[in-house]
C-alpha positions in Angstrom: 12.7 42.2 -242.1 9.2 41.9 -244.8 6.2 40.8 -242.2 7.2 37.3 -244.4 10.3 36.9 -242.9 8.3 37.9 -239.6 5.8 34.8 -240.2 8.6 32.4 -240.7 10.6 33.4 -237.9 7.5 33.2 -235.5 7.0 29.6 -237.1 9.7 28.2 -236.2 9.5 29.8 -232.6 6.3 28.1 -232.4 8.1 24.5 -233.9 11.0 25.1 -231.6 8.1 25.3 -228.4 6.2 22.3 -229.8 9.6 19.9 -230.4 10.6 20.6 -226.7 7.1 19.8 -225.4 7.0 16.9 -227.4 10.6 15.7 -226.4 9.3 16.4 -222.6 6.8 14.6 -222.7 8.6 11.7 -224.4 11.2 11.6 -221.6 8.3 11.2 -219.1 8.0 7.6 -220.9 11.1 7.0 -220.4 11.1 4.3 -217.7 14.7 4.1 -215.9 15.1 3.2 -212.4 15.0 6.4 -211.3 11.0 7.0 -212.3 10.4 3.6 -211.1 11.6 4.3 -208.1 9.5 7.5 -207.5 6.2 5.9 -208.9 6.7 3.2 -206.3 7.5 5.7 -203.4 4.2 7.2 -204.6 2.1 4.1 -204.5 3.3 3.5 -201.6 2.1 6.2 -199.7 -0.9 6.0 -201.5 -1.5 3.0 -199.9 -0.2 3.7 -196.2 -2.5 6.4 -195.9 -6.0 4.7 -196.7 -8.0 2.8 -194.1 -8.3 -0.1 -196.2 -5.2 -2.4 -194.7 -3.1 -3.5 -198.1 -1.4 -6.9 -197.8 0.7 -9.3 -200.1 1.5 -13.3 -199.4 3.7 -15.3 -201.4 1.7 -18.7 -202.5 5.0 -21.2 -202.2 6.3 -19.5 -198.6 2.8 -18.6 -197.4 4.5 -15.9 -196.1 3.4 -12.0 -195.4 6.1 -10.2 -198.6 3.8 -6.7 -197.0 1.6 -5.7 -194.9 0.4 -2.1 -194.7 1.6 -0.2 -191.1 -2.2 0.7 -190.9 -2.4 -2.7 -189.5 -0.9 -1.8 -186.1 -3.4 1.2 -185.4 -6.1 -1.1 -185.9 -5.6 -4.5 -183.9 -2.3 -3.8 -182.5 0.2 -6.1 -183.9 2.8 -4.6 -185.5 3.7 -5.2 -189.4 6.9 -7.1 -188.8 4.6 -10.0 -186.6 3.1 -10.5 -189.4 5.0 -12.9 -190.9 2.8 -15.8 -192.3 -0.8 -17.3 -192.6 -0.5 -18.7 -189.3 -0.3 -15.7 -187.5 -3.4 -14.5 -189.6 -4.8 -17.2 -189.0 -4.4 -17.8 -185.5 -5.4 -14.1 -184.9 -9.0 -15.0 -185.8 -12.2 -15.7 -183.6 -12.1 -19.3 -183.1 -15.6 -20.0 -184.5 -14.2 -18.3 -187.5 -11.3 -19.6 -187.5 -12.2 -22.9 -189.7 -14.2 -21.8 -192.1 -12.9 -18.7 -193.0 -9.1 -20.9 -193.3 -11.0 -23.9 -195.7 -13.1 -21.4 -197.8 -10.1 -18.8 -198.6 -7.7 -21.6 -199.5 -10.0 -23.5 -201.5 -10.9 -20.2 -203.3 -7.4 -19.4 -203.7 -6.5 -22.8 -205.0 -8.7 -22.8 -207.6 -7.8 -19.1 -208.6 -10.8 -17.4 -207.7 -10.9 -14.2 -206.4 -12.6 -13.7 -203.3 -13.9 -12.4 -199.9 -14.2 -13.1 -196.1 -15.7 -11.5 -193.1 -14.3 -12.3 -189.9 -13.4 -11.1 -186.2 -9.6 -10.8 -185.8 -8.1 -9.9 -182.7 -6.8 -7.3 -181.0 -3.2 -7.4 -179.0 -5.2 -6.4 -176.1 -7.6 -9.2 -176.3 -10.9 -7.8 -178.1 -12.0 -8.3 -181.4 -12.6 -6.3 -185.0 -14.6 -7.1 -187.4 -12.8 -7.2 -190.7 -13.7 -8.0 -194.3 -10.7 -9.7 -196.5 -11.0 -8.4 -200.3 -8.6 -11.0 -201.8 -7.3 -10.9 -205.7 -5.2 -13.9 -206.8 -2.3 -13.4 -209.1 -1.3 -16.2 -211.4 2.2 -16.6 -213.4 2.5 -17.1 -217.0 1.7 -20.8 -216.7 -1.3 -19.9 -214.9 -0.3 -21.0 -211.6 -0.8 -19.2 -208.5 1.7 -16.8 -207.5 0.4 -14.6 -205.0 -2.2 -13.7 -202.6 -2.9 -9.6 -203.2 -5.7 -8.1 -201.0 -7.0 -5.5 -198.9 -8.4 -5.6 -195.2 -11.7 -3.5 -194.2 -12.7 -2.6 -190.9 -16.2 -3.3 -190.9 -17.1 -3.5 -186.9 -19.8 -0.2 -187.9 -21.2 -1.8 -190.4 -21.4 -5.4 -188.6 -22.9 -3.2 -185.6 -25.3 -1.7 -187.6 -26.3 -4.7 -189.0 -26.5 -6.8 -185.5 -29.1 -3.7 -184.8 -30.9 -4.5 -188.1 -31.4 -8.0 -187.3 -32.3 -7.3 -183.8 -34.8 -5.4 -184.7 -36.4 -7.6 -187.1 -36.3 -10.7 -184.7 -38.3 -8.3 -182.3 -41.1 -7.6 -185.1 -41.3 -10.7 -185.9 -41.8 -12.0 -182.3 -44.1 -8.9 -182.1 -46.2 -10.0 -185.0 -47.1 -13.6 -183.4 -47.6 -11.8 -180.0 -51.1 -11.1 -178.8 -51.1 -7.6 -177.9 -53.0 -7.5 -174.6 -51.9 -10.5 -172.5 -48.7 -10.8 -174.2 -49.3 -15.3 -175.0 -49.0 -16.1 -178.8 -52.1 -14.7 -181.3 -54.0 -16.5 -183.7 -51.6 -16.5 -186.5 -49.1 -18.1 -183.9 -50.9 -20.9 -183.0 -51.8 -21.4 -186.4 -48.2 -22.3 -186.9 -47.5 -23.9 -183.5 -50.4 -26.3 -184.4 -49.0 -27.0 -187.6 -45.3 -27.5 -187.2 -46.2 -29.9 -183.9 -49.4 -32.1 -186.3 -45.8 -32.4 -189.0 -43.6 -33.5 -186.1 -46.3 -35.9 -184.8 -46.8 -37.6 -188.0 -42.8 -37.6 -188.0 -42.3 -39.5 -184.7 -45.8 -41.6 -184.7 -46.2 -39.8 -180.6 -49.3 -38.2 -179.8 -50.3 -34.8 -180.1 -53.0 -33.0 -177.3 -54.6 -29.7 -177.6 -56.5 -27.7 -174.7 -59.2 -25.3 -175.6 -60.1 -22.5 -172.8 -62.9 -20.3 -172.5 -64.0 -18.3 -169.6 -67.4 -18.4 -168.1 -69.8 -15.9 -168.3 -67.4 -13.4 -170.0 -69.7 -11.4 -171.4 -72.2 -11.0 -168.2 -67.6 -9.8 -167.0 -67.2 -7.0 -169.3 -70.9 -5.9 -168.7 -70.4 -5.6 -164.9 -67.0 -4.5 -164.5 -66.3 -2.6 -168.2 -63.9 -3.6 -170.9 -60.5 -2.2 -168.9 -61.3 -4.7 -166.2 -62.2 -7.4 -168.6 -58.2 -7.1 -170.1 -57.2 -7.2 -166.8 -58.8 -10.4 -166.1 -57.7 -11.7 -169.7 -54.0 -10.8 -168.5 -54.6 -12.6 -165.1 -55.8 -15.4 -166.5 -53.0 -16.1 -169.0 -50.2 -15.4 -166.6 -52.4 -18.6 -164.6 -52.3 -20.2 -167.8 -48.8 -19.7 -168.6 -47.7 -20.8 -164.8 -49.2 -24.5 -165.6 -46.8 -24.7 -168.7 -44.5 -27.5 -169.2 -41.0 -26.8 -170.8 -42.2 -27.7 -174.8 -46.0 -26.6 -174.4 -47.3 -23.3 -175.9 -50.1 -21.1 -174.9 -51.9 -18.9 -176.9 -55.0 -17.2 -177.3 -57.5 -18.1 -179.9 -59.5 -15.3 -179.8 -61.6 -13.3 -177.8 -61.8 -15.0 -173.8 -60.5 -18.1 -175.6 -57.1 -19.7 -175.0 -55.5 -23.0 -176.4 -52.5 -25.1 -175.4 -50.5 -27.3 -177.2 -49.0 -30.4 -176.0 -46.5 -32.1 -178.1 -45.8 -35.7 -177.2 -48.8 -35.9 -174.7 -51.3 -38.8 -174.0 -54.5 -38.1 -173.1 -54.4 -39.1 -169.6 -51.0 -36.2 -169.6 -53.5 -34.0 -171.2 -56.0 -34.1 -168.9 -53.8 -33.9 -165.7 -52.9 -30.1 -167.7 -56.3 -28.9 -167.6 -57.6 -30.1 -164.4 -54.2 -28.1 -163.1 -55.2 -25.2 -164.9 -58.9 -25.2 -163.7 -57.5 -25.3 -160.2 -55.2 -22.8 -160.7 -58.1 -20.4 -162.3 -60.2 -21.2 -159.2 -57.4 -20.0 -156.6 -57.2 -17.0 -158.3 -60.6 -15.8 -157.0 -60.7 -13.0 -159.2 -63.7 -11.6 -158.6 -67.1 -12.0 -160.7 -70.1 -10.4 -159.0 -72.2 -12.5 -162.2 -71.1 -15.6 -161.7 -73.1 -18.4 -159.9 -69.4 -20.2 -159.4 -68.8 -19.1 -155.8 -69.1 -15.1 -157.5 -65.3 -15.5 -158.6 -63.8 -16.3 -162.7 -64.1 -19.9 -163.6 -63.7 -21.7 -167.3 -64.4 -24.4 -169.0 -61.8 -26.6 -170.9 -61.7 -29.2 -174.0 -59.6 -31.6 -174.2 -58.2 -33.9 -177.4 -55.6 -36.3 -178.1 -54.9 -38.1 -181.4 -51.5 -39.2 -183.2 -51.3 -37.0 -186.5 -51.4 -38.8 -189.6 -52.1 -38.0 -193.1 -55.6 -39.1 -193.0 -56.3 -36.1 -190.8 -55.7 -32.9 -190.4 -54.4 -30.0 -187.9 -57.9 -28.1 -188.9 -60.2 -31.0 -188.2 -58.2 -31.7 -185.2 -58.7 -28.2 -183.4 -62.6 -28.5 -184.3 -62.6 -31.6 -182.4 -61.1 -29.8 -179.2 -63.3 -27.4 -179.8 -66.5 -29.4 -179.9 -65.4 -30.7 -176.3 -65.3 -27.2 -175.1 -68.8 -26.8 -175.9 -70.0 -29.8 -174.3 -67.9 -28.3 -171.5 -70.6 -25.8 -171.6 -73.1 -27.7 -172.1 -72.1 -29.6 -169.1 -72.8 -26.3 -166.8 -69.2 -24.6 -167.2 -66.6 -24.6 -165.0 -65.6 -28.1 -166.2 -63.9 -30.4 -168.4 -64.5 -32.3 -171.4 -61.9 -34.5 -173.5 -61.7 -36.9 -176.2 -59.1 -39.5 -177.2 -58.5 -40.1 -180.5 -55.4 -41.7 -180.4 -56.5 -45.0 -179.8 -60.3 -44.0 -180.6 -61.4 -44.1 -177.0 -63.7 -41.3 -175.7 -62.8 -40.2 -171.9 -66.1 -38.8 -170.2 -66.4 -35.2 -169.2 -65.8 -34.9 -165.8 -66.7 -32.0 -163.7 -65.6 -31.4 -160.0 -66.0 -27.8 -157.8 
C-alpha cells in the first residue's frame, strides 16, 4: 500500500468517525416519547430538590394541577391538600388574607406577572413568611391559561428586616430624645409645636404652651457642681412629666428650660397645668443651699393661649410664652405669668408661695 493509498484509507476513517458523531448527535434531536419522558423525569427532580416551592393552577378549575412535595417540610400540609385556591387562600394570615387574594387575582386577570409576600400557616398553627413569584401563561388567543409560580420562604429575611426597622424606629426616637433627662429635645418640640399650631388652625380649638425655667440655676450648678445640676434637671422633668395629661408633650428647650404643649387647652386649662406643676416642683424640696425660696428648687412658668390661624405663626407664638416667662422673673421667680390670646384677653401674673 503507497503512503497514498495510506492517506486515503485514514480519510475515510476519519469521515467514517465524523458521520457517526454527526448521526449521534442528530438522534439526540430526535424527540420520541421516550426522551420526553426522561427530560421530564429530570426537570422534575430538578425541581423537588430546590427550596423554592414550585406550583401550577389551572385558570378555569382554579385548581392546584402541582404542587412541589417541598411544600410539606415547610408548613406541613401535604401536596395532595392542596387542591385549590381556597385552601391557599384560607391558609393565609387573616390580615393578609384580603389583599394579597384582590391584588393576585387582579394581577392575574389582567395577565401580569407578579409577586406577594405573605404569612401562611403552619399545620401546627404558626406562621411562615412566604413570597409568591407568579408567571401567568396565556393560550394562543391570549387568554389566561394558567397560573405558574414559585413559593420562597422568606421568614430570615422578613426577620432581618423587622430588626432593621426596629432599629431605625429607635434612632429616630433617639434623635428627638434629649439625652440627659430623657423628655423630647429642641428639634422635637420644634415639630410638636408645629404639627399641634396645623391641627389648631384645622379644628378652630385653642392651642396653650408652658414655658419653664428654674430659679437661680446657675447660683445650682455653682454650689453643688454640674453632676448634681443633671440630677436636678432629671428630677425636675420626671415632676414635669408626672403633671402630663394624655395628649400633652414635654420637652426641654434648652439649657434649665422646659416647655409643654397643650393641644385643645383654654387658658384657664392652661393655667390650672402650671400652677400643678409649680406645686409639684415645691414638694419636691430638692435642696438649693442658694436659693431665698425656703433654700429648696423652685421655677418660674409662662403661660399662653391663642387659636392658630394663618395670620400668625408657631414662632411668634412661642416668643409670646416666652416673654411671660420673663415677666415671671421679673415678678421675683417662683411664679406665674400668662397671656390669653385667644380671645385677646390678658390674665395677670399671679404669684402664690
Amino acid at each position: 500500500m503507497t503512503s497514498h493509498d495510506k492517506h486515503d484509507t485514514h480519510n475515510k476513517h476519519d469521515d467514517h468517525d465524523t458521520i457517526a458523531l454527526g448521526a449521534e448527535f442528530l438522534r439526540h434531536d430526535d424527540t420520541d416519547a421516550r426522551y420526553l419522558e426522561h427530560d421530564a423525569d429530570v426537570y422534575r427532580t430538578l425541581l423537588e430538590s430546590t427550596k423554592a416551592i414550585p406550583w401550577k393552577i389551572d385558570w378555569a378549575t382554579m385548581q392546584f394541577t402541582y404542587i412541589g412535595p417541598q411544600i410539606e417540610a415547610l408548613l406541613g400540609w401535604a401536596p395532595s391538600t392542596w387542591r385549590s385556591v381556597e385552601d391557599w387562600a384560607t391558609r393565609m394570615h387573616p390580615d393578609d388574607r384580603d389583599k394579597v387574594v384582590e391584588f393576585c387575582v387582579s394581577q392575574s386577570k389582567a395577565g401580569t406577572d407578579h409577586e406577594a409576600d405573605y404569612r401562611a400557616l403552619t399545620r401546627d398553627g404558626g406562621y411562615v413568611w412566604l413570597r409568591d413569584v407568579v408567571h401567568v401563561v396565556r393560550n394562543a388567543a391570549g387568554d389566561v391559561e394558567s397560573l405558574v409560580g414559585f413559593m420562597f420562604d422568606i421568614s430570615e429575611r422578613k426577620k432581618t428586616e423587622e430588626k432593621l426597622a426596629q432599629l431605625q424606629r429607635e434612632l429616630e426616637a433617639l434623635s428627638f430624645k434629649d439625652g440627659l433627662t430623657g423628655v423630647g429635645n429642641r428639634r422635637m418640640v420644634d415639630s410638636v409645636i408645629q404639627r399641634e399650631w396645623e391641627a389648631g388652625k384645622d379644628s378652630g380649638w385653642p392651642l396653650s404652651a408652658i414655658m419653664i425655667d428654674i430659679d437661680f440655676f446657675k447660683s445650682y450648678n455653682d454650689y453643688y457642681g454640674h453632676v448634681q445640676g443633671d440630677t436636678c434637671l432629671k428630677r425636675v422633668a420626671t415632676v414635669l412629666g408626672s403633671a402630663l395629661r394624655r395628649d400633652d408633650f414635654l420637652g426641654r428647650f434648652g439649657g434649665e428650660e422646659f416647655v409643654l404643649v397643650l393641644p385643645n387647652t383654654t387658658a384657664d386649662a392652661a393655667m390650672r397645668v402650671a400652677e400643678r406643676c409649680r406645686n409639684l416642683i415645691a414638694s419636691e424640696e430638692i435642696a438649693h443651699e442658694r436659693s431665698p425660696f425656703r433654700q429648696v428648687v423652685t421655677a418660674s412658668f409662662g403661660v399662653g393661649t391663642i387659636v392658630p390661624s394663618a395670620q400668625e405663626d408657631p414662632v411668634g407664638f412661642i416668643n409670646l410664652v416666652d416673654t411671660q416667662l420673663y415677666r415671671a422673673k421679673d415678678n421675683g421667680r417662683d411664679c406665674i405669668a400668662a397671656i390669653d390670646r385667644s380671645d385677646a384677653a390678658l390674665v395677670a401674673g399671679s404669684r402664690s408661695r
